[in-house]
N, C-alpha and C positions, 0 to 999 in steps of 0.2 A: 314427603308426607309424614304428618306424627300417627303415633298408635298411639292411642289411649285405651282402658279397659271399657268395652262398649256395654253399653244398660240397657237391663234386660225392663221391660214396661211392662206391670201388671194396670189392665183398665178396671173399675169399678165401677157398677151400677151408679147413673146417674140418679142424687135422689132429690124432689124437689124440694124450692125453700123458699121463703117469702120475698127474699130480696133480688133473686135472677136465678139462673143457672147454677149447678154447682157438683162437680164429680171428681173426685178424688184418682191421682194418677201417682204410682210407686214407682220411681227411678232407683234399681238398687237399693239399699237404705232409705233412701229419701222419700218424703213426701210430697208431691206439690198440690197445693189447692187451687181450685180452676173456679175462677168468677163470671161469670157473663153478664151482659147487662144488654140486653138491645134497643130500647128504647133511646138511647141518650148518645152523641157522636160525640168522641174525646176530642180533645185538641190535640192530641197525635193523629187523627185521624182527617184533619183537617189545614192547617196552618201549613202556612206557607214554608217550604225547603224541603217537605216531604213532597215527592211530584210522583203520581201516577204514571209510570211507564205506557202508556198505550201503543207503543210502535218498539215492539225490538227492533236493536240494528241490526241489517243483515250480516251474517258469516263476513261475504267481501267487506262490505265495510269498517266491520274491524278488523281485518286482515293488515289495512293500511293507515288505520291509525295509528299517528307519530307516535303514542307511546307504549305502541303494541312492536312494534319494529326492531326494537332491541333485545326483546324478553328472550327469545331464543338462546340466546348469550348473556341472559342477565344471571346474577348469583349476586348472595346475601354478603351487605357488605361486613365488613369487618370489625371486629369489638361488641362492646357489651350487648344485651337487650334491651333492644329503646321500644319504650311504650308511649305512643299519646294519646291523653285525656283531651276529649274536646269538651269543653262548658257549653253547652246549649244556650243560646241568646244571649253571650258574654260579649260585650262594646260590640253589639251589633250594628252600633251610627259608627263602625268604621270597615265597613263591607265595601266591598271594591264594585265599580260598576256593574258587572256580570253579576253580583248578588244584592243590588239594591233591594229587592224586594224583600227582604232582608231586613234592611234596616230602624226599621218602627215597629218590628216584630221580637216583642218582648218575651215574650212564653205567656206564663197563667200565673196565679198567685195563689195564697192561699194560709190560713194562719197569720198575717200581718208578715210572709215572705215573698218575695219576687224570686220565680225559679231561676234565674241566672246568680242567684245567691247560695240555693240550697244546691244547685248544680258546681258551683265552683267550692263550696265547704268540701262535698265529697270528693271534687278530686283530687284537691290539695290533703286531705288525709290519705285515699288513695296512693297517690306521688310519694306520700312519707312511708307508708308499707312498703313499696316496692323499691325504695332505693334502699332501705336495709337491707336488702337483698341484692343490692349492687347493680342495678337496672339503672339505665337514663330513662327519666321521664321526664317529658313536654305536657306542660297546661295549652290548651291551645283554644284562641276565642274560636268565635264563629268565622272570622276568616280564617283557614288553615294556610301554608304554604305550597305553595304551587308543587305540584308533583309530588306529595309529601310523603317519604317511605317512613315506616317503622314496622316492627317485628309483630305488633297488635297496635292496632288504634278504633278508641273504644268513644261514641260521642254518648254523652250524658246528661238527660234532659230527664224534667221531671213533668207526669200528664193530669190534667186536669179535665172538670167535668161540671156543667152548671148541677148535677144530681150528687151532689154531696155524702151520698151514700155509696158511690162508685169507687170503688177502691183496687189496688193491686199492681204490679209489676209487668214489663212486660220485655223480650227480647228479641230483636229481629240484625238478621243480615241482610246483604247485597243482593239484588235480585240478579246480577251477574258480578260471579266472584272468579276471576280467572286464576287465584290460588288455589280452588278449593278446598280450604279448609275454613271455611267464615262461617258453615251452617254448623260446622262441628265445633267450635269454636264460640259460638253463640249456646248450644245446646251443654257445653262447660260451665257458662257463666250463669246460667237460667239454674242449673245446679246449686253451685255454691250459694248464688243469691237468695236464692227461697231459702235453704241451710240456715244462713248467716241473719235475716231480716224475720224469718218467719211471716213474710208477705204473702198474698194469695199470686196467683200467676193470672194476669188476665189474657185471654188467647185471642183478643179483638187486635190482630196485627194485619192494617190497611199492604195495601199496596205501594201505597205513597209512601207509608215507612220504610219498604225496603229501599222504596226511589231515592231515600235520603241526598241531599245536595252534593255531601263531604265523598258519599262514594260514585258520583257522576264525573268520572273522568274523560268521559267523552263527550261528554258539554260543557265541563268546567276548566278553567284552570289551575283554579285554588281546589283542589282535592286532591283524595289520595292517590299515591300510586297503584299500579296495576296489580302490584305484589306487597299488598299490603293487606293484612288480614283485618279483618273490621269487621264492627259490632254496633248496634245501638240499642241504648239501654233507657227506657223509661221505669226509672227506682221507685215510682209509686206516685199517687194520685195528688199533690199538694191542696185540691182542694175537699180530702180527705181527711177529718180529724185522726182517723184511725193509722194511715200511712204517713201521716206527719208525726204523729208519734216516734216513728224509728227516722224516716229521710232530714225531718229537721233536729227532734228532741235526743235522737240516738243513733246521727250519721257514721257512728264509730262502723256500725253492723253493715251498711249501705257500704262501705267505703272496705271491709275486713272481706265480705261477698266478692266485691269486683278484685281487688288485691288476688285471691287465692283462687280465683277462676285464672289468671294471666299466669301465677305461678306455676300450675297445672299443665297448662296447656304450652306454656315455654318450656320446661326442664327438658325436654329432648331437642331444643335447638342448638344451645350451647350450653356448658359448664358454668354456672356463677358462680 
C-alpha cells in the first residue's frame, strides 16, 4: 500500500445559484467547486461501456476466477513505471467481438471537435510529461490488451450534455478494485486536476461509470488486469464553451493535472 499525506475536508454552506447546485469543498490548500445540474442526463451517464453493475459477483465466484488464481503469488513486475492512457472512442470500428457495441459509439462533440480528438491530444501531451520522468507510457484505443497490467491506467474521455450550460470535471474508480488503492488514487487525481484546469468538479458519478468496460475483468477479455490500478477521467464538458476553453484551447493544464496526479501517487513505487 502507498501513504500519501491524507486531506483534511472542510464542508461549506451550500449557497444557492441560478444555474444548479453549488458548494464549495477545501482539500488542504485546495479548492474544489461542486456543480450539479439534475435536470439534464450526461452522456457519461448514459452511453454505452459504462454498464450498471446490478448483480455483484459472489465471494465464490471470484475465488475461482482464472485471473484471480495466481494473485496470491503475483508481484509487480520489473523495471520502470508503465502508465496507460486509454483515448475514449479512439478506432472504435476496430473493437473485438466482445465489444461490438462499441463500435459506432463515437463520444459527444462539441466546438467543431469530436471527443476522441480532444481525448487523444491530452494524452499524448500527458505520455510527453511523463516520460521526462522516465516512465513507459501506452496510448491505448478503445480496445486495450487482453489482461493488460500497468502500474496506473487511467481512461480518458471527455462528457457532454444537450444543456450547454453544464460544465465540469469529474473522477471515478472501479466499483471493485482488488488493489485497493484505485479510490485513493482517483481522489489524487481529482486533486491536481481541479489545481491544474481550475474546472468545477461535477459530483454526478453514475454507477455505470464505475462499471466502466476496461475495468470488467470478469466479463472481458480485453481489460485490465486484476492488479492494476485505474481511474476514469471525464476532463470536462466538450459541449461546454467554458470547459472547452482549457480541454480543447489550453490541453497543456488537462494534460500537466493528470501528469502530476500519476507522479504523486507513483514516487513510493519505485526510484525514477
Amino acid at each position: 500500500m502507498h501513504h500519501h499525506i491524507k486531506r483534511n475536508l472542510a464542508l461549506h454552506r451550500t449557497v444557492p445559484v441560478t444555474v444548479g447546485v453549488g458548494l464549495i469543498v477545501i482539500i488542504s490548500a485546495v479548492a474544489i467547486r461542486y456543480t450539479g445540474y439534475g435536470q439534464q442526463v450526461s452522456y457519461s451517464e448514459s452511453e454505452a461501456g459504462f454498464e450498471t453493475m446490478t448483480e455483484e459477483p459472489k465471494d465464490q465466484d471470484l475465488a475461482v476466477h482464472p485471473r484471480l488464481r495466481d494473485l496470491d503469488h503475483w508481484s509487480r513486475p520489473p523495471g520502470p513505471i508503465r502508465v496507460g492512457l486509454q483515448v475514449g472512442h479512439w478506432q472504435a470500428i476496430d473493437a473485438p467481438d466482445e465489444l461490438e457495441n462499441l463500435r459506432t459509439r463515437t463520444g459527444t462533440s462539441g466546438g467543431g471537435k469530436n471527443e476522441w480528438e480532444v481525448n487523444l491530444d491530452i494524452a499524448e501531451k500527458t505520455r510527453a510529461l511523463l516520460q521526462e520522468r522516465g516512465m513507459t507510457v501506452d496510448i491505448l484505443p478503445v480496445t486495450i490488451p487482453e489482461n493488460y497490467w500497468a502500474d496506473v491506467f487511467i481512461a480518458i474521455h471527455a462528457d457532454g450534455n444537450v444543456n450547454t450550460g453544464v460544465n465540469g470535471f469529474k473522477v471515478a474508480s472501479p466499483w471493485r478494485d482488488v488493489t485497493g488503492e484505485a479510490e485513493e488514487f482517483s481522489q489524487i487525481l481529482e486533486e491536481h486536476y481541479a489545481v491544474s484546469t481550475d474546472l468545477d468538479l461535477d459530483p454526478n458519478i453514475s454507477r455505470a461509470m464505475r462499471g466502466y468496460y476496461a475495468f470488467n475483468w470478469r466479463r472481458y477479455d480485453h481489460s485490465i488486469h486484476p492488479m492494476t490500478v485505474a481511474a476514469i477521467i471525464e476532463t470536462g464538458f466538450l459541449t461546454s464553451a467554458h470547459d472547452r476553453r482549457v480541454i480543447v484551447d489550453d490541453s497543456e493544464r488537462s494534460a500537466r493535472g493528470i501528469a502530476e496526479a500519476v507522479l504523486e501517487y507513483t514516487q513510493t513505487i519505485i526510484k525514477i
